[in-house]
N, C-alpha and C positions, 0 to 999 in steps of 0.2 A: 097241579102236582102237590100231594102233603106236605107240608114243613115238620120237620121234626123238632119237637120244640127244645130251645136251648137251656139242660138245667145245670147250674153251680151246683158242685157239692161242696162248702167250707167247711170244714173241722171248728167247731164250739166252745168245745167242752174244757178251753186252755185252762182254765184257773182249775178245775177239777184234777186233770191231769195233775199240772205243777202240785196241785196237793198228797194224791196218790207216789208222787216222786217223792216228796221231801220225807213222809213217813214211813214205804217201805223201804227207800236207801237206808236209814237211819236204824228201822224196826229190823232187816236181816243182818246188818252190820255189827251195831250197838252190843244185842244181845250175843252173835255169833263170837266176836274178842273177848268179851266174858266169860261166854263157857270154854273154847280155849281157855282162856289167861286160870280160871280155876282147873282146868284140869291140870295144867302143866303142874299146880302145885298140890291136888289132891287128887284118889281116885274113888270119887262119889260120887256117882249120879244126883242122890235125891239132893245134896247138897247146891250140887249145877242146878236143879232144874229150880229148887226154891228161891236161890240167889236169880235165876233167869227171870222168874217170874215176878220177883220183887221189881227188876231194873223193868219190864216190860211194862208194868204197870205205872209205875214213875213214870219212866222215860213217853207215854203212850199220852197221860195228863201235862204233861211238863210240854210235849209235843203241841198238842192239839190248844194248850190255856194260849202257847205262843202262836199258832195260826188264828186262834182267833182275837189277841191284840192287834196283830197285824192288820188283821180285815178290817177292826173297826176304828186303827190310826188312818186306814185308806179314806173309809166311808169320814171320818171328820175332817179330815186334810182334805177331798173332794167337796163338803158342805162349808167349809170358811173359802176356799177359792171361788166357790159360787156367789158368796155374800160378795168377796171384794170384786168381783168383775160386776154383778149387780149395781152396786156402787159407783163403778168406772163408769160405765155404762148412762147413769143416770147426770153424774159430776161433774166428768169429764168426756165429754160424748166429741169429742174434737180431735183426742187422744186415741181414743178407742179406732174411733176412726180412720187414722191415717196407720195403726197397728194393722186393723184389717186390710186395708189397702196394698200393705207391704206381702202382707201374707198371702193375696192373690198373684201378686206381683213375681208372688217367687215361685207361683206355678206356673210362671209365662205369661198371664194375663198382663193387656196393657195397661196405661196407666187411667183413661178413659174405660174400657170394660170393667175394672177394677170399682172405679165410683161407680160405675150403674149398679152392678151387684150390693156394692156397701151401702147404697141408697136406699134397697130395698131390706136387706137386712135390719137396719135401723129404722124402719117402719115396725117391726118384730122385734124386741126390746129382747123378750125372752130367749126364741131363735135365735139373735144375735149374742147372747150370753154361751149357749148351748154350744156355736161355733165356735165360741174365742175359747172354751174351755177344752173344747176339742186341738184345734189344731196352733193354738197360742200357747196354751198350758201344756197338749198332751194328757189328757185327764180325760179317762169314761165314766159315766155315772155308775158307780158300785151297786149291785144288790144288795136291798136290805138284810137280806139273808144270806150273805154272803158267811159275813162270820160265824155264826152256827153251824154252817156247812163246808168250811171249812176246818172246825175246830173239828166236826165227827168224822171226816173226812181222813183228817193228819195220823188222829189218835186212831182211827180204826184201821189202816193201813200201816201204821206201825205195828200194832198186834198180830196183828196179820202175818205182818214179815218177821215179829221178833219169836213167832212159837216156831217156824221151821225151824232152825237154829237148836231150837231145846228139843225138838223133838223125840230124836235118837235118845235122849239121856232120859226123855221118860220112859222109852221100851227096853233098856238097857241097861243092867245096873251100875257094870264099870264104866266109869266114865272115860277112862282109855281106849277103852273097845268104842264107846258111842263115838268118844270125837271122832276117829276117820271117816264114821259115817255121816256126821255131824256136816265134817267138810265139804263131802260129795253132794250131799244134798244141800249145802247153804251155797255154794262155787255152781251147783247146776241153776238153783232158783237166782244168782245172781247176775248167770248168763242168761236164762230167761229173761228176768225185768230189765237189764240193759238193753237186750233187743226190742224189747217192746217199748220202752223208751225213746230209744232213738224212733222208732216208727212213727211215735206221737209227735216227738219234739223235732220233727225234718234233722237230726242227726244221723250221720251214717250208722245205721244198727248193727253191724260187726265191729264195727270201733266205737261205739256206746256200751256194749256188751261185754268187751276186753276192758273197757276202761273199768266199768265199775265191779267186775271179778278182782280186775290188781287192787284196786279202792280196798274192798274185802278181804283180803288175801293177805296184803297188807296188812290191815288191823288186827286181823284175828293172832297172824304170827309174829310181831310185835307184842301183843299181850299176852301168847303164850309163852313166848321167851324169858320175859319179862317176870312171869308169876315163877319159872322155875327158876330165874337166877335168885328172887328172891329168897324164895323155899330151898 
């Protein structure tokens, strides 16, 4: 009788997504309360759309320099814990030892299964680093290229999300008239990405979807409030 063969499918691509998040939340939001907040006190388009693209471009660099410090405190914070468990490892192999032991310990393995396993791990110097750094520390080994691809990553996906927002105000030249449209389309693209959000991140997608509309919604009318109390 054939066996149908048994396939995993697991989702990958985490660090990519969490990057696509952090830049278009920011990229429709960011520029969306600005052009709000200027219109409520001028009614300009070219004005909105040069100030949008000023903050987009910022905001897109200022983005992306920060995701990839990020990536590359990870990549050095994961290369000195490697040093010091190598260290332990070679120093203190006694210590190490009875560390792994616990941490078998605490998946049910007894205290006997426990030493056969650690026995053989500490045969594997390396292997045995690799495991302590995994499920001791918590800690995976970062892609080299992590930071670069997340820095083009951040910044292009706030671009991405910050020209919806300006859009209307570059086909439009009052900028009274653009924002409602402004609205509609930054409030639909922001139900969009919350739903596809939630799909990626196992979050409920109609309350990922509500959540970051109010997030937006929020902002935008705060800033426009704000620009015409001033004005």
């Amino acid at each position: 009788m054939p066996v149908t063969p048994h396939i995993e499918h697991h989702f990958t691509a985490g660090a990519v997504v969490r990057d696509v998040v952090i830049g278009m939340s920011d990229g429709l939001t960011v520029p969306f309360a600005l052009a709000a907040g200027l219109t409520g006190a001028l009614d300009a388009s070219a004005i909105v759309v040069t100030a949008g693209l000023a903050e987009v471009a910022a905001g897109s660099i200022a983005m992306g320099l920060g995701g990839y410090l990020a990536a590359k405190s990870d990549a050095e914070h994961y290369a000195s814990e490697r040093v010091r468990e190598q260290r332990e490892v070679k120093e203190i192999p006694a210590e190490e030892v009875k560390e792994t032991t616990e941490i078998f310990e605490s998946y049910g393995l007894t205290h006997e299964e426990s030493k056969t396993v650690v026995k053989a791990l500490a045969r594997r110097p390396e292997t045995w680093v690799d495991f302590m750094m995994r499920f001791e520390l918590g800690l995976e080994k970062p892609d080299p290229r992590r930071a670069a691809r997340s820095a083009l990553t951040i910044a292009g996906a706030y671009v991405g999300g910050g020209l919806i927002p300006l859009f209307p105000y570059m086909v439009v030249v009052s900028a009274k008239k653009a924002l409602p449209i402004s609205i509609a389309v930054t409030l639909l693209a922001l139900t969009v990405f919350g739903y596809v959000k939630g799909r990626f991140t196992g979050a409920r997608p109609v309350r990922s979807a509500l959540q970051t509309v109010l997030i937006g919604a929020l902002a935008a009318g705060m800033a426009f409030l704000l620009a015409r109390a001033i004005s």
